[in-house]
C-alpha positions as CSV (number, residue, x, y, z in Angstrom):
1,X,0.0,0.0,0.0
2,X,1.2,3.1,-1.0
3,X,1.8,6.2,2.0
4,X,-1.0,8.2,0.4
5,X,-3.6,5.6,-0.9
6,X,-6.0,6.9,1.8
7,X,-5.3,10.6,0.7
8,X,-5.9,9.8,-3.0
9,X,-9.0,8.1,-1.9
10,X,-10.2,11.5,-0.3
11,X,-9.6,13.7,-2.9
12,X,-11.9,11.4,-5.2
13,X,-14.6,11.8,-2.8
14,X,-13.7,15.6,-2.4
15,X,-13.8,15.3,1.3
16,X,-12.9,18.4,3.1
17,X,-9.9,16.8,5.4
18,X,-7.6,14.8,3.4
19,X,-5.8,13.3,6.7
20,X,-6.2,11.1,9.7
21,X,-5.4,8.8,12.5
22,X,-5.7,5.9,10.0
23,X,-3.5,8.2,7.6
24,X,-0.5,5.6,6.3
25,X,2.1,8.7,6.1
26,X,1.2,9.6,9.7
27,X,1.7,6.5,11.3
28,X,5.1,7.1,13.3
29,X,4.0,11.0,14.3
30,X,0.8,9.7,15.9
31,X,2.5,7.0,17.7
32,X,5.0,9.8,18.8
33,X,2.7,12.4,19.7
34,X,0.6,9.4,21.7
35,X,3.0,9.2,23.6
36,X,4.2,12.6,24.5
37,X,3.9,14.1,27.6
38,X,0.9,16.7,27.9
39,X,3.0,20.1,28.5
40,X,5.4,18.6,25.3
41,X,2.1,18.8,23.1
42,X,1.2,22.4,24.2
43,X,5.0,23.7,23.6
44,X,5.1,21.7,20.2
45,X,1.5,23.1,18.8
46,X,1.7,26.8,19.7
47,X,5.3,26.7,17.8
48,X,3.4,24.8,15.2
49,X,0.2,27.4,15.5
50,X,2.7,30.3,14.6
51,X,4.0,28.8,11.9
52,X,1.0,28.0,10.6
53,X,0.2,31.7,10.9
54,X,3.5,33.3,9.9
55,X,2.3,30.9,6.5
56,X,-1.1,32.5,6.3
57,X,0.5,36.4,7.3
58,X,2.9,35.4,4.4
59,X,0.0,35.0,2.1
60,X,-1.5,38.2,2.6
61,X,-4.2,37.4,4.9
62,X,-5.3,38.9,8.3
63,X,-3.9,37.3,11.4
64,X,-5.2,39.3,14.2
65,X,-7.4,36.2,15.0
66,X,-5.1,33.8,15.3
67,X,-2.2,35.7,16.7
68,X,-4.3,37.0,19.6
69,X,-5.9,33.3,20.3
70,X,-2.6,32.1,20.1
71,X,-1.3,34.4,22.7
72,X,-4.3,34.1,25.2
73,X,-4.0,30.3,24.9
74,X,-0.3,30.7,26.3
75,X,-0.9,32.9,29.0
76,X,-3.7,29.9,29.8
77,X,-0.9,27.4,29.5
78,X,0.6,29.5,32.0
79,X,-2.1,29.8,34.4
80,X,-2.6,33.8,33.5
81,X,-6.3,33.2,32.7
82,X,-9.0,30.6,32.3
83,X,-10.2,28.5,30.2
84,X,-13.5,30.8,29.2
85,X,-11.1,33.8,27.9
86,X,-9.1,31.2,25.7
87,X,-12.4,29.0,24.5
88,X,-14.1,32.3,23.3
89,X,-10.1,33.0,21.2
90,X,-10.5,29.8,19.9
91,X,-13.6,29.6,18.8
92,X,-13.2,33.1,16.8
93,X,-10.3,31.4,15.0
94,X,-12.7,28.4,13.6
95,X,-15.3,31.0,12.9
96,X,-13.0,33.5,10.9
97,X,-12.0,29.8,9.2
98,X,-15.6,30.0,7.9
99,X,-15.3,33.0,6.4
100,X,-12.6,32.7,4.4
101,X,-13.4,31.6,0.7
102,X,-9.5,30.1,0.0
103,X,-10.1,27.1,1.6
104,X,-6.4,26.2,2.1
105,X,-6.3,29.5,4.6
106,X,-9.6,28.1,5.9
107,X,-8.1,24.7,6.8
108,X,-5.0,26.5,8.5
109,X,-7.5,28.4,10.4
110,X,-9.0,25.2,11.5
111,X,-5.3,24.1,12.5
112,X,-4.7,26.6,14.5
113,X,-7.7,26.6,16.5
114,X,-6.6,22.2,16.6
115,X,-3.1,23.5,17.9
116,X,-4.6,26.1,20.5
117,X,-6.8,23.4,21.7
118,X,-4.5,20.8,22.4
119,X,-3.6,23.0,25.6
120,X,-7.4,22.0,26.6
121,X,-7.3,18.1,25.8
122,X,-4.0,16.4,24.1
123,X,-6.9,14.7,21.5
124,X,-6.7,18.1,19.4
125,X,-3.1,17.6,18.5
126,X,-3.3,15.4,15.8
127,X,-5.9,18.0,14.0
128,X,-3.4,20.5,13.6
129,X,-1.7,18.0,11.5
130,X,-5.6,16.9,9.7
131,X,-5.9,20.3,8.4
132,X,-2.8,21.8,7.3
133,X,-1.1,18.5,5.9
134,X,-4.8,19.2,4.0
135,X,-3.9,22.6,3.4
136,X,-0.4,21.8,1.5
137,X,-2.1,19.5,-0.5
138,X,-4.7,22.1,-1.8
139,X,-1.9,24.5,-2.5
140,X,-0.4,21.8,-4.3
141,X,-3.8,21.5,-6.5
142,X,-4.3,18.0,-5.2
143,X,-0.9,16.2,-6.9
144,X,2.3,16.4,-7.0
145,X,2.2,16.8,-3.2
146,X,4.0,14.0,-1.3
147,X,7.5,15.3,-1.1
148,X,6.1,18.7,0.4
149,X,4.1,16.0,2.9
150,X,6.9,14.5,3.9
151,X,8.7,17.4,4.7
152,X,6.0,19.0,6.7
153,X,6.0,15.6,8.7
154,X,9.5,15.4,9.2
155,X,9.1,18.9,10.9
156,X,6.6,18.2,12.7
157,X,8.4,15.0,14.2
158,X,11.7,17.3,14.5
159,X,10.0,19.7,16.8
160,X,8.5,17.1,18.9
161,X,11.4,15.9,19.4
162,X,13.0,19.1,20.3
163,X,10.4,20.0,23.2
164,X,10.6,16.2,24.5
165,X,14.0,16.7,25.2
166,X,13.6,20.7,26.0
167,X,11.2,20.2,29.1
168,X,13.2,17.8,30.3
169,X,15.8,20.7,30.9
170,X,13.9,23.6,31.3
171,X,11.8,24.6,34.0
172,X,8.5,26.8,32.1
173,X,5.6,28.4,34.7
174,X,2.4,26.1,33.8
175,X,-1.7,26.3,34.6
176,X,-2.1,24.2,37.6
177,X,-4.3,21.7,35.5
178,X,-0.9,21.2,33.2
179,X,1.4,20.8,36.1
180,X,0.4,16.9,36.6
């Protein structure tokens, strides 16, 4: 079986999110994300939320959104504010993702608000990866775009490996619901 049989299949039935837990090219990054530790997960998607953003502000596209949700959800992290203040950020993000008519910006939107959610439950980190693996596929015009896959992957599983071993060294003020 090819890595990206269950993509292809996707595309043909033009569903919105080409990528998932059963997604062959993911395999290793879910196992690996499964079994990071919770504070490892928030660290590695906020640095994946702002360069999924620095993407979209490259692009020409408004980022107050997402910039400000990304920002409340660390002071959350760090026990600055609650949950409400950060919920109400998020969910802005995934409603500004409906209003947006490109709908690769749309699905970085939606990874965003995935990668500003894992702070809440460590299930949302794997959707950051759902959408904008989608999105670089859409940019890509739907072939042609395994290599750039790949590459996002390997990234992905670079950084996660960097804040595995970074928290191990470094001591970072957390919410009191992240400091078990």
């Amino acid at each position: 079986m090819n890595l990206f049989d269950d993509v292809e299949k996707k595309i043909k039935q033009k569903r919105s999110i080409l990528f998932s837990h059963d997604s062959n090219c993911l395999n290793k990054l879910i196992s690996n994300i499964e079994s990071s530790n919770r504070k490892t997960l928030v660290m590695w998607a906020l640095e994946c939320a702002e360069s999924m953003t620095s993407n979209i502000k490259d692009r020409n596209h408004d980022t107050d959104k997402l910039e400000k949700a990304i920002r409340i959800c660390r002071k959350w992290a760090g026990g600055e504010l609650k949950m409400p203040e950060a919920k109400t950020a998020i969910l802005s993000v995934h409603a500004a993702a409906k209003s947006v008519e490109d709908k690769s910006i749309a699905a970085l939107h939606h990874a965003v608000g995935q990668a500003c959610s894992t702070i809440h439950s460590p299930v949302h980190a794997p959707g950051l990866i759902y959408y904008e693996l989608t999105s670089l596929v859409i940019d890509a015009g739907y072939s042609n775009y395994e290599e750039f896959i790949i590459r996002r992957i390997e990234w992905y599983s670079s950084r996660l490996g960097y804040w595995n071993r970074e928290l191990q060294s470094e001591s970072h003020a957390w919410a009191d619901f992240l400091k078990s």
